[in-house]
N, C-alpha and C positions, 0 to 999 in steps of 0.2 A: 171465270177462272177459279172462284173459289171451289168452287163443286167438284169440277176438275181435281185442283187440289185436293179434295176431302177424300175423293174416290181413288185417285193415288196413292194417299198416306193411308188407309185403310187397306189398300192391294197389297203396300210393300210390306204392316203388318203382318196382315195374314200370310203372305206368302214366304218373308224373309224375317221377320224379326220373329214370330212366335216359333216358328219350327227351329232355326238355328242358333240363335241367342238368348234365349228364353227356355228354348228347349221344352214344348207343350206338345203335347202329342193328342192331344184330344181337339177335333174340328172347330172352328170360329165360331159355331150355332152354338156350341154349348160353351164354350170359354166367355163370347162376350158376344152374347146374343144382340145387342142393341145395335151393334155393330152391320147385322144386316140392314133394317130399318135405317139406317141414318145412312147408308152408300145406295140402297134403296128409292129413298127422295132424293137424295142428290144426285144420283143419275138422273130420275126424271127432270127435277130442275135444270140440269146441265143440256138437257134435251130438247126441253122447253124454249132455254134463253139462246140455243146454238142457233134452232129456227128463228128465233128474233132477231138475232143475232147478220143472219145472213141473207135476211128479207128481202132488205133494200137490192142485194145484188142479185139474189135467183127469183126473188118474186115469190110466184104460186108456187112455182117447185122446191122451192126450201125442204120442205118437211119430206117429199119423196128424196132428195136428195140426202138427204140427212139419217133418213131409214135405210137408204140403200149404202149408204159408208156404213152404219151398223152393222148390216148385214154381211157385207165386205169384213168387219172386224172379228163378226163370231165365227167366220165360215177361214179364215186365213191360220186360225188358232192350232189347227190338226197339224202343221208345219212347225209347232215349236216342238222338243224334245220331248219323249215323256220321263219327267222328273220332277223334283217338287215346283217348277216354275213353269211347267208345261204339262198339258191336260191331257 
């Protein structure tokens, strides 16, 4: 849940606090570069412990199971608007 956490507040960041509150116009790589690396591990970590996480109940198949909701997540993305919250 932490990572989770980490990679959400680092989303709403980038996506809603720096562009409208903050008012930055310049991308998160060069504002606060560290920023990648640290939603970076924490994705993987979150990825890592979700397969742990749900072992006992899919078994062998956790980690296909777990790649194919990814898959599911980046591929559902072209359905949000295109605007600053949509790609």
């Amino acid at each position: 849940m932490m990572t989770i956490g980490v990679n959400v507040t680092i989303g709403i960041y980038a996506a809603i606090i720096m562009p409208f509150i903050l008012r930055v116009d310049i991308p998160i790589d060069v504002y606060a570069p560290r920023f990648i690396y640290i939603g970076a591990i924490s994705g993987f970590l979150c990825f890592i412990s979700l397969i742990i996480a749900v072992w006992p109940a899919f078994g062998f198949y956790s980690p296909f199971l777990i790649f194919a909701f990814f898959l599911g997540f980046l591929n559902i993305s072209h359905f949000l608007p295109n605007n600053h919250l949509g790609i």
